[in-house]
N, C-alpha and C positions, 0 to 999 in steps of 0.2 A: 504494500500500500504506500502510496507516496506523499511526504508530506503537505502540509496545505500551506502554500506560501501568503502570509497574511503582511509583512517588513513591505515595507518600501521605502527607497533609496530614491534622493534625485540629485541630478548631477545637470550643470549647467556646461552649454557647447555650443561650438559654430553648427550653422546647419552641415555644412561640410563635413568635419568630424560627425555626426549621426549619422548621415547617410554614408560614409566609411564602413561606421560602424554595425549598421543596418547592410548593407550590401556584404561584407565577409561574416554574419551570422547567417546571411540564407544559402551562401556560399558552402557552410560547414554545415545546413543540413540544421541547424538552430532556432531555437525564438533567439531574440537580442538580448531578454533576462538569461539565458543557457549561455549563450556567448561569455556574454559582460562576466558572469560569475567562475563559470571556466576558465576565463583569463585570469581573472582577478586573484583567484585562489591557488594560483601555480606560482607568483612571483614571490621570492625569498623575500623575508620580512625579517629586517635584524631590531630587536628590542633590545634598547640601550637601558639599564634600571639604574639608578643612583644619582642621575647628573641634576637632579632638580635639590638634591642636599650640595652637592660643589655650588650648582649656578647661586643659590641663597647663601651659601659662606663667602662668594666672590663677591656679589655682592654689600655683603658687610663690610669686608676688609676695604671695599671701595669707596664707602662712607666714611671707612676710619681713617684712611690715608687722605680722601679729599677734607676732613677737619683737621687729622693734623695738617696737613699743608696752609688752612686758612690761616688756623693758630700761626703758624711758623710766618707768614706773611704780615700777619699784626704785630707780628715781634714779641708775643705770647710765649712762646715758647724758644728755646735757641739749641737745644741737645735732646736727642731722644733716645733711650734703649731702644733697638727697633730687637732684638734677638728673637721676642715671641712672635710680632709681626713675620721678620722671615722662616721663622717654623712653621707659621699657619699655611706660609705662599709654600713652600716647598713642601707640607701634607698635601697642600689641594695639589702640584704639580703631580706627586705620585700616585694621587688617589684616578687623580683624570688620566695620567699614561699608563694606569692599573687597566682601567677602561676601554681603554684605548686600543690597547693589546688582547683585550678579552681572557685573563690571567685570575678570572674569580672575583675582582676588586668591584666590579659593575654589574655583571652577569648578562654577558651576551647571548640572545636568545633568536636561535634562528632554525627552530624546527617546524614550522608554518611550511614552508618549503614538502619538505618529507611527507608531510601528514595532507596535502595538497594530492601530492604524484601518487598516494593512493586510495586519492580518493576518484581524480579524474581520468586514472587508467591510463597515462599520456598523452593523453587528447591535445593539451595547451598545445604542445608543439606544432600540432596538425593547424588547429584553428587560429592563435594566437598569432603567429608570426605573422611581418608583413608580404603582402604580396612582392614581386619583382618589379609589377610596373603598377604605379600607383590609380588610385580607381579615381576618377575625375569626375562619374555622373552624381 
């Protein structure tokens, strides 16, 4: 039994892009929702997890260098310890090139991909790609 599609999605486009898009779904034998989802569900999806704790600690330290700087320009202040300042820059440096590397520090997550290829049997490849010579009607 097949489920009952009740979601809808809308997506804004040139007419050109639709009729693209509508011309290589009847092309594959498709409705345009079978296409659009087909494709959709095949392309690797990397999920980056942690960067919104770095982007909100950068931003802090960015508060705290542009006050001290104010300070420092009124003549407020004239020496600063910066030592815990460069330990917070150089945690976030390692925590982001932890990240970056995909090394456990972030948790790069890119099995969408997998769980796609079988679900659609390798179809994307068929339908997905573009054609050689582009559709112009």
């Amino acid at each position: 039994m097949q489920k009952k599609k009740t979601a809808i999605i809308t997506a804004r486009m040139t007419p050109q892009t639709k009729a693209e898009i509508q011309h290589r779904a009847k092309q594959a034998g498709m409705t345009v929702t079978d296409y659009l989802v087909t494709c959709a569900l095949d392309k690797e999806i990397i999920q980056v997890n942690g960067l919104d704790e770095i982007l909100s600690e950068l931003k802090a330290q960015g508060r705290n260098l542009n006050q001290l700087t104010t300070l420092a320009n009124m003549g407020r202040i004239q020496f600063l310890r910066s030592d815990e300042l460069i330990d917070r820059y150089a945690d976030l440096y390692q925590r982001m090139t932890g990240i970056a590397r995909g090394d456990g520090s972030g948790d790069l997550h890119s099995g969408a991909k997998q769980e796609a290829n079988s679900r659609n049997d390798g179809r994307r490849d068929e339908v997905c790609s573009p054609e050689e010579e582009n559709y112009a009607g």
